[in-house]
N, C-alpha and C positions, 0 to 999 in steps of 0.2 A: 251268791255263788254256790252256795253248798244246797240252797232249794235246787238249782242247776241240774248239779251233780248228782240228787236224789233222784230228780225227774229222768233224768236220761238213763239213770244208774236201771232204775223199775223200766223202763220202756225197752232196753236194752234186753233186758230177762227175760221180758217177755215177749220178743221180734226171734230172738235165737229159739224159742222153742216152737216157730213154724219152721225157723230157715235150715237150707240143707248143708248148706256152705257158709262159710265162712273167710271175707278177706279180710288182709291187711295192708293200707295202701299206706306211703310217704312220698311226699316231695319234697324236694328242696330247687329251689329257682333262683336268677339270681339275672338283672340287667347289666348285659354286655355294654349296650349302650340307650341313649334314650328310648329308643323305640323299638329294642333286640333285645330279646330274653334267651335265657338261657335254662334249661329243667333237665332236673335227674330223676327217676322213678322208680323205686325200688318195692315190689311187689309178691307179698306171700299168700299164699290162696289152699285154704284148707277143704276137705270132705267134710264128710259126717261123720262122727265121734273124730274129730278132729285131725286125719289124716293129712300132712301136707301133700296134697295132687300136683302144686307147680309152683313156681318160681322164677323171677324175672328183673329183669333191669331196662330202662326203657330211658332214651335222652332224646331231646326235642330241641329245637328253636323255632321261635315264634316273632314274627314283624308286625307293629302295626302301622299302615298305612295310613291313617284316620281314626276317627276315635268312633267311627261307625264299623271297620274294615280290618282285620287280621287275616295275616297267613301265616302258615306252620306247617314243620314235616317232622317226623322221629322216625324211632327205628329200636324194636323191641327185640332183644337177646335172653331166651330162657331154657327154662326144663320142664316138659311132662314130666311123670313119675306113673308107669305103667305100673301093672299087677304083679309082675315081678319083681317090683323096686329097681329098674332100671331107669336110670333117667337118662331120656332121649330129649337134645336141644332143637331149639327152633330158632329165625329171626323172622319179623313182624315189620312191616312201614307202613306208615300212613303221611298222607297229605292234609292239611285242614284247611277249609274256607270257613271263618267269623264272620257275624255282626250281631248285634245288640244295641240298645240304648236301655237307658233309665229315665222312669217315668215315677216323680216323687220316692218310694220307698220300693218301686217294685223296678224291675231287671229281665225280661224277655230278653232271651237267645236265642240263634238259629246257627249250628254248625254243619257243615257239609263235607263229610269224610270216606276218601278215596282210600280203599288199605287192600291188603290182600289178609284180613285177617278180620272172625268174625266176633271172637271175646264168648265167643262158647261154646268151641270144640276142646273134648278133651284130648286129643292127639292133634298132628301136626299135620294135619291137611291144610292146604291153601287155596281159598279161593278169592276170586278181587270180590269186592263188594263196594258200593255207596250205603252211606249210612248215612242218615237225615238224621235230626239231635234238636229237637225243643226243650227249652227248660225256662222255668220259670223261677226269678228266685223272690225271697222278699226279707231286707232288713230293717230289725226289731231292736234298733239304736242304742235304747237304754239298755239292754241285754247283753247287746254284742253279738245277738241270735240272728243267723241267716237260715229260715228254712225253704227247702225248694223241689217242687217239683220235676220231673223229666219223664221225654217218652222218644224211644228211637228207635227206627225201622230203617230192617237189613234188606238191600239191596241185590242179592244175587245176579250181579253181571252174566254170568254164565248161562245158568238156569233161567233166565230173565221174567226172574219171580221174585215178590218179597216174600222173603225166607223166615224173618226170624222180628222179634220185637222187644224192647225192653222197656219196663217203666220201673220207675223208680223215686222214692220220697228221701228225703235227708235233712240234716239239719247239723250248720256247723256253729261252733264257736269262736270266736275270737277272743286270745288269750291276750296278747299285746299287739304291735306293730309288724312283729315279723312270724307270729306263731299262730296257728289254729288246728282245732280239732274237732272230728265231723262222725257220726254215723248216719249211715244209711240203709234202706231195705228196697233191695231190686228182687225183681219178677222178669227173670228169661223165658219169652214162650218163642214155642218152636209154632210158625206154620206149615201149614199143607206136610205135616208131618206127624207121627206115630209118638214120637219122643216126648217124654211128659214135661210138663214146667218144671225149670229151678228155681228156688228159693233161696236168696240170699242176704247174711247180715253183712254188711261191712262196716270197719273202724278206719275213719283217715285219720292222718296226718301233717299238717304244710308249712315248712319253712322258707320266707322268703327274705330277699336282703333287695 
């Protein structure tokens, strides 16, 4: 456990001095009933030299259908925080289409997400977008270590161009039954656009019952 903690403590040190940003994400979830979940998301997202730029709260439900098959929809309530220090709110939905299986130790996903929201503007414009969502995870049993890849590309309905892309590596832990905690390092790039890459470290957090 404390080689763990070493290792992520040094990886950690050294991922923040690419990235420009900085999140912090929590969940907390909890089964309505066998096959109906319930999630709360509460979400801080800092600049560089560690400015909070926004802030959010974010709740979902999730059905599964099959153990190949989920659906889900939420709806996200926050704040920009412009150059003035005014903070201007927003709301956020999305729809989600699941599936996945597990094959021995490893875990391919595939999510298909209808929003009007792209997770990388700084102001409150809205456009719908599709957003495609591969990840690949892999757990490391004696550890408790799940580390995993992702890559997802933005849809611009409107524009009817892919816009925007994100890849991303991470690696969570599992603390016990109901706790885990995770960082990760994403790469927003912008297409057919001017606008340069973000770089970002983020810290999760998930509690479920």
């Amino acid at each position: 456990m404390k080689k763990i903690i070493l290792v992520l403590s040094v990886t950690l040190a050294f991922l923040q001095a690419f990235s420009q940003d900085t999140w912090f994400e929590t969940e907390f979830s909890t089964k309505i009933s066998k096959d109906l979940e319930f999630s709360l998301t509460p979400e801080l997202r800092f600049k560089e030299n560690f400015e909070l730029n926004e802030y959010f709260l974010q709740s979902g439900l999730e059905y599964k259908f099959s153990k190949y098959f989920k659906l889900g929809a939420g709806y996200r309530f926050g704040y920009n925080i412009n150059g003035d220090d005014e903070h201007e709110s927003f709301g956020r939905f999305h729809v989600d289409a699941k599936t996945g299986f597990k094959w021995k130790n490893f875990n391919p996903k595939f999510r298909l997400r209808f929003t009007n929201d792209d997770d990388f503007a700084d102001d409150n414009e809205a456009t719908n977008y599709l957003r495609y969502k591969l990840e690949l995870d892999y757990k490391i049993k004696k550890l408790n270590l799940e580390p995993y890849l992702l890559n997802e590309w933005y849809h611009d309905l409107e524009a009817k161009e892919f816009s925007k892309s994100r890849f991303e590596g991470g690696l969570m832990y599992k603390i016990n039954k109901h706790n885990k905690i995770g960082a990760y390092y994403r790469v927003n790039n912008y297409l057919n656009s001017t606008k340069e890459n973000k770089n970002i470290l983020g810290l999760s957090y998930k509690f479920s019952l």
